[in-house]
Rosetta silent file (secondary structure, phi, psi, omega in degrees, C-alpha in Angstrom):
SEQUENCE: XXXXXXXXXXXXXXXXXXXXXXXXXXXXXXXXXXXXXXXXXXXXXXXXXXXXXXXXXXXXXXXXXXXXXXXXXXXXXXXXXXXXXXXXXXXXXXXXXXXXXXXXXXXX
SCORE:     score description
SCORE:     0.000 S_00000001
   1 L     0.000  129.675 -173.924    0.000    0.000    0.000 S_00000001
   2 L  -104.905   96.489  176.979    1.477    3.545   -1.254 S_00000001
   3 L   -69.950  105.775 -176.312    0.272    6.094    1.144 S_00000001
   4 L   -41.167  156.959 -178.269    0.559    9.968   -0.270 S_00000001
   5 L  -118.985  118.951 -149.146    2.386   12.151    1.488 S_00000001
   6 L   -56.152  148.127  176.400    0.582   15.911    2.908 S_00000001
   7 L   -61.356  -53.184  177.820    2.083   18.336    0.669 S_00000001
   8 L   -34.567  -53.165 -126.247    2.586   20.153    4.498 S_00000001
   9 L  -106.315 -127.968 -163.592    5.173   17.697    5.699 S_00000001
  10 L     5.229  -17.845  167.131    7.442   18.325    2.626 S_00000001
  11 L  -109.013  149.174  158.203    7.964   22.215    3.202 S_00000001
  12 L   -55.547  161.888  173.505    9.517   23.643    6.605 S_00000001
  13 L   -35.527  -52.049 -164.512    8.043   24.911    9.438 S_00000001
  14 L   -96.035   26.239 -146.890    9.004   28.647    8.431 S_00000001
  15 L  -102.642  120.222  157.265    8.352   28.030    4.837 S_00000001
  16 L  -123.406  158.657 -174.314    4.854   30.448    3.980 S_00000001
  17 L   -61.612   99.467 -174.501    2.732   30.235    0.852 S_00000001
  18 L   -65.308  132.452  161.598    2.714   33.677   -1.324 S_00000001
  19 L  -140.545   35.721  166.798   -0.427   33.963   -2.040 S_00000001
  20 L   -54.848  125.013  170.450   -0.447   37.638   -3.444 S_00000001
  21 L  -102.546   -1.952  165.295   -2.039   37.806   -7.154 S_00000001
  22 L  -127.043  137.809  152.219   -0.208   40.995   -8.176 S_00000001
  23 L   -46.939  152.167 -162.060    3.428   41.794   -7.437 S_00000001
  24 L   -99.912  170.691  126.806    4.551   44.481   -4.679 S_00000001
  25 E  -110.793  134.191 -161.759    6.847   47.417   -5.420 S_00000001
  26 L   -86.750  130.299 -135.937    8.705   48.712   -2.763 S_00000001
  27 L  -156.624  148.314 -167.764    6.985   52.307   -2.269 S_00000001
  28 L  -152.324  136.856 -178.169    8.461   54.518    0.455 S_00000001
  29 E   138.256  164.937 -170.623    6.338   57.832    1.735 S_00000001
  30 E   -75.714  106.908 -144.444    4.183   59.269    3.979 S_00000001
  31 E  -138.012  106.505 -173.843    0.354   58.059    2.967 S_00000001
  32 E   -93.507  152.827  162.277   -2.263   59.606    5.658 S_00000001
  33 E   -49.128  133.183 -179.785   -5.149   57.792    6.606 S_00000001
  34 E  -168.452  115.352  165.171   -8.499   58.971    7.267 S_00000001
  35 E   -54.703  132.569  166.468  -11.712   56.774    8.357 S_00000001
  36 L   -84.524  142.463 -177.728  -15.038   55.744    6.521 S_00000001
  37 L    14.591   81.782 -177.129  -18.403   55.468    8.010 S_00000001
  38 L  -139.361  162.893  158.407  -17.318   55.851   11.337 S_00000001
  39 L   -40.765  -66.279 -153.103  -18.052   57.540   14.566 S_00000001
  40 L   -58.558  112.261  108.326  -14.361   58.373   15.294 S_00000001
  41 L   -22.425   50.153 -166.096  -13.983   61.997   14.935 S_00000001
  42 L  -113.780  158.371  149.801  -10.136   61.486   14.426 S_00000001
  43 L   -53.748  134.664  177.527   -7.281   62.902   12.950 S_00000001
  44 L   -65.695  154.182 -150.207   -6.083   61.338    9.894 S_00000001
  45 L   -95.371  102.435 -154.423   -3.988   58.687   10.491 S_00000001
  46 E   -94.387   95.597  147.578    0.350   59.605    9.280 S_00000001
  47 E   -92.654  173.793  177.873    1.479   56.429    8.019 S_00000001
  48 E  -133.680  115.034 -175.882    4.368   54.919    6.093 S_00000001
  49 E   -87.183  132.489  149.069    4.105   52.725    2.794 S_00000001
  50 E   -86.533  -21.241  161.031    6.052   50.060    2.493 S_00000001
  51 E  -169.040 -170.568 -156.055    5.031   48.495   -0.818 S_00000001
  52 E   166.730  128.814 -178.249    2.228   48.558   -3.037 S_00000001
  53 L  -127.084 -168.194  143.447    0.802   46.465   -6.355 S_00000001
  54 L   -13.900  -47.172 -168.576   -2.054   46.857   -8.757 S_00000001
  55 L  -108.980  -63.585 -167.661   -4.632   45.965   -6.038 S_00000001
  56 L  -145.931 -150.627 -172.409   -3.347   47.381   -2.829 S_00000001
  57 E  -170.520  147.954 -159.382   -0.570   48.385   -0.407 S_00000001
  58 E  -139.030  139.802 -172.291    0.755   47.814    3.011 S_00000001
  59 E  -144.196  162.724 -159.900    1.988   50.399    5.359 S_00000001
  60 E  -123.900  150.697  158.897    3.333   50.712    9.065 S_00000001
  61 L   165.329  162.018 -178.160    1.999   53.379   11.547 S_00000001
  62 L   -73.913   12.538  179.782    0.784   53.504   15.172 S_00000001
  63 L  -120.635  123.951 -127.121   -2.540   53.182   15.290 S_00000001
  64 L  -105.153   -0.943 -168.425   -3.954   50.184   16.970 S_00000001
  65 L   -86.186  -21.785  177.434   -8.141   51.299   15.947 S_00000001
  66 L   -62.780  136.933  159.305   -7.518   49.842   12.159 S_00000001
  67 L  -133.117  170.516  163.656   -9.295   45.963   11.938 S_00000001
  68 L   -24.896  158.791  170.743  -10.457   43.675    9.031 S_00000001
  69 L    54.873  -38.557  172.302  -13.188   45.434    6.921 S_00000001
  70 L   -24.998  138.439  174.895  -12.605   49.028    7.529 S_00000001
  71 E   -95.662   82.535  161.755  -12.981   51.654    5.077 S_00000001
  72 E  -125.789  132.644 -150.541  -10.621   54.353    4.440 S_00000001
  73 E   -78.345  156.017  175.414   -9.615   57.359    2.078 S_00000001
  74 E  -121.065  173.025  155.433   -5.900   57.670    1.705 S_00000001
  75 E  -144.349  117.346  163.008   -3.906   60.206    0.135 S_00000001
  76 E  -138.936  169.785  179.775   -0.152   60.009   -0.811 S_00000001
  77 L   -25.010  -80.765 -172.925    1.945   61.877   -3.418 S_00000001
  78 L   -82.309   13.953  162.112    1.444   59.526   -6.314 S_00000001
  79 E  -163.803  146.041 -155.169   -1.942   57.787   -5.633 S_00000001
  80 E  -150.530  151.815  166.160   -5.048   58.848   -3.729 S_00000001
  81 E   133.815 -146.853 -176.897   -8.613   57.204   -2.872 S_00000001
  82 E  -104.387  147.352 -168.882  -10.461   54.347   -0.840 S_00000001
  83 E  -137.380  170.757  152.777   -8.999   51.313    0.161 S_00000001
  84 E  -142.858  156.884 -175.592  -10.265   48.932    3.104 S_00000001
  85 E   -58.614  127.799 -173.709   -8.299   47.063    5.475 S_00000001
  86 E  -103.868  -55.348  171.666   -7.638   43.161    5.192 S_00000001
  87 E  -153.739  149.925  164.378   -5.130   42.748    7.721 S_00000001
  88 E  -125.179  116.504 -150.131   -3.671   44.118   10.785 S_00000001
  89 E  -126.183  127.234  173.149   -0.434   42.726   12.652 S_00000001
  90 E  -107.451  128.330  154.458    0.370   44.499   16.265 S_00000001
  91 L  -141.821   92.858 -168.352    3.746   43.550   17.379 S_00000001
  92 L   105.927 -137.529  157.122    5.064   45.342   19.921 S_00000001
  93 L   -61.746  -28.293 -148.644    4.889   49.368   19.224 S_00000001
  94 L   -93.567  168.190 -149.571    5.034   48.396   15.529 S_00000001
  95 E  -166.745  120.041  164.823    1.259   48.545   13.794 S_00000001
  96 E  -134.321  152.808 -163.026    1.580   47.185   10.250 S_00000001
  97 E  -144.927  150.496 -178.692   -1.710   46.886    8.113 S_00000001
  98 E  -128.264   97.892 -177.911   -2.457   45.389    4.125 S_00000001
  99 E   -72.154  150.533  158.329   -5.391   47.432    2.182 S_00000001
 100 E  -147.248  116.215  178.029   -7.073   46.569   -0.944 S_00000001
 101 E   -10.874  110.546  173.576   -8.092   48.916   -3.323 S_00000001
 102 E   -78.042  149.508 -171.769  -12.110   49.582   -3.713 S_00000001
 103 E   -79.140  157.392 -172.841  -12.606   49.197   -7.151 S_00000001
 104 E    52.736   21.359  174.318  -12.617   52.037   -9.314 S_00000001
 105 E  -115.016   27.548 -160.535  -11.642   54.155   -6.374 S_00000001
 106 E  -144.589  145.410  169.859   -8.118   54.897   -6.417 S_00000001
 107 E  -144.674  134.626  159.851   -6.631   57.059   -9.159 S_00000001
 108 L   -46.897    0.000    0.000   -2.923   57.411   -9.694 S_00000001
């Protein structure tokens, strides 16, 4: 009897899956933040992009109120409009977050 073997057991432990459908470019500026259909009366939100494809872009900054689903306009030099939030990873101090474009809402 030839049993298959999990695909799992055949990569390492630290080994993760890309599972991105557009490539990043590494994108470096200040991009501020600013919530959708929300309560919060806030300041926009001074972040820093770290890369950025065709569909969306991921940026670092200190604010611990972004989650899943949110809705927010952005503005940076070269691209401006609504994106919403996908993921958010707190580690430490550090805040890092991954957007995805709303369609037809971003212009360049």
């Amino acid at each position: 009897m030839h049993l298959k073997q999990s695909p799992l057991v055949e990569r390492p432990p630290d080994h993760k899956e890309e599972r991105r459908r557009n490539p990043r470019r590494e994108v470096q500026g200040v991009i501020f933040l600013k919530f959708l259909k929300s309560d919060l009366r806030s300041a926009p939100i001074r972040a820093f992009l770290i890369d950025m494809s065709a569909s969306g872009f991921r940026a670092s900054h200190t604010s611990k109120e972004l989650c899943s689903g949110q809705e927010v306009a952005f503005c940076h030099d070269a691209v401006k409009g609504m994106a919403r939030v996908v993921w958010t990873r707190i580690v430490g101090q550090s805040v890092e977050s991954g957007f995805l474009f709303c369609q037809g809402k971003h212009k360049e």
